[in-house]
C-alpha positions, 0 to 999 in steps of 0.5 A: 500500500502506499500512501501520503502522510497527512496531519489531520488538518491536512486531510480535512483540506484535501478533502474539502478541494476534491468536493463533494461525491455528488459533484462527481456523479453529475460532472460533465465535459465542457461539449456537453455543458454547451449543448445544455447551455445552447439548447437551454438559453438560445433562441430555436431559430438559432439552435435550428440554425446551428444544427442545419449549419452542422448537418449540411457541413457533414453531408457535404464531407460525406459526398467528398470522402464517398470514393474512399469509402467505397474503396475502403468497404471493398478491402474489408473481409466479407464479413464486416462488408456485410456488417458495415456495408451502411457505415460511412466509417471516414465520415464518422472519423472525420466527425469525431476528429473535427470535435476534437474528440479524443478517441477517433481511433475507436473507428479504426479498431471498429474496422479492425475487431475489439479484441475480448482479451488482454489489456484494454486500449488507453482511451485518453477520454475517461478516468485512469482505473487500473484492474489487472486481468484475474487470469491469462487466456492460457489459464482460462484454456486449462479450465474451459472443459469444465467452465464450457460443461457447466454452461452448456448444463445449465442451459439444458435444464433451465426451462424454455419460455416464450422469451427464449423463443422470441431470442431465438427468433431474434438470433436467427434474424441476425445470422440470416443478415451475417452479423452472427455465424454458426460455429459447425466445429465447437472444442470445449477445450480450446473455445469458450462458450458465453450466454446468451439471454433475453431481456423484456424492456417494456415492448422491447427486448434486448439480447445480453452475451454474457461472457463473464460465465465463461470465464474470457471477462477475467482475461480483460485488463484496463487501465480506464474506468468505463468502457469506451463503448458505453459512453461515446458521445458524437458531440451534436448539439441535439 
């Protein structure tokens, strides 16, 4: 453990600079401060404005970077061609670059794959929070027959609802369109297998992977707070 000395007084006034814990909760970053203090305090015809002004600069980079798109989505593995076959990915760099956002390169790892294991990407956007992986992926592998068993038991003898047929139909949905593949040739030895379970969120219903049950979540290592996938902004002025 290591610590800095304080003398009571000391602590108090250190304490006192921090703040308060709600003022952590609610702080926000300065893009953000300004699109409340916009959409708050100006006129609609000039927020109206702004937005139009916005959009229309965005559309017209788009019809520039369109060639290079194309060419871009053509030397992508067939797979993400299917996946992001709408994605205008340089616009969206170009965007995030523009606003000065400081992880644009998350387009670049969204061509590229997230890896489910080792250390997490440095963002430079969130909180520095150190966790260290729990395990390597070469001792989740001398463990996946067992972890893979009691998944794969679990599953058989939990009861089939109505839910887990809508899922289902939803899975199937999204092999038919190539965001998902079936694995024909599964190594309970070598392959970790995670979960997957519906969600009824009012009329909607969402599909959560849990890959925590399988052991791969103890592989991650980051070194920031929240994930970057959880909290991109693309900062509009909406």
């Amino acid at each position: 453990m290591v610590g800095v000395p304080r003398t009571p007084t000391e602590f108090i006034e250190a304490a006192r600079l921090v703040g308060h814990p709600r003022g952590h909760l609610v702080r926000t970053a300065m893009d953000v401060d300004q699109a409340i203090k916009a959409n708050l305090e100006w006129p609609e015809h000039q927020l109206l404005a702004h937005r139009a002004a916005v959009f229309k600069g965005w559309l017209k980079k788009a019809a520039e970077l369109r060639s290079e798109e194309s060419a871009l989505h053509d030397k992508l593995p067939q797979h993400l061609q299917t996946i992001l076959c709408r994605k205008k990915l340089l616009l969206w760099k170009h965007i995030l670059v523009s606003l000065g956002y400081g992880d644009a390169r998350i387009v670049d790892d969204i061509i590229e794959g997230f890896p489910l294991t080792g250390w997490a990407q440095e963002t430079g956007v969130f909180d520095k929070h150190v966790r260290a992986a729990s395990m390597t992926v070469q001792q989740l592998e001398g463990v996946a027959l067992g972890l893979n068993s009691a998944v794969v038991g679990a599953l058989k003898k939990g009861p089939w609802t109505s839910l887990d047929a809508d899922a289902l139909e939803e899975i199937i949905a999204e092999v038919d369109k190539g965001w998902l593949a079936e694995c024909k040739d599964v190594d309970m030895k070598r392959q970790f297998i995670a979960k997957r379970f519906p969600i009824q969120q009012k009329s909607k219903m969402r599909l959560i992977d849990d890959f925590s049950v399988c052991g791969v979540n103890s592989t991650v290592a980051r070194s920031f707070e929240w994930s970057r996938l959880t909290r991109l902004w693309p900062s509009c002025w909406r």
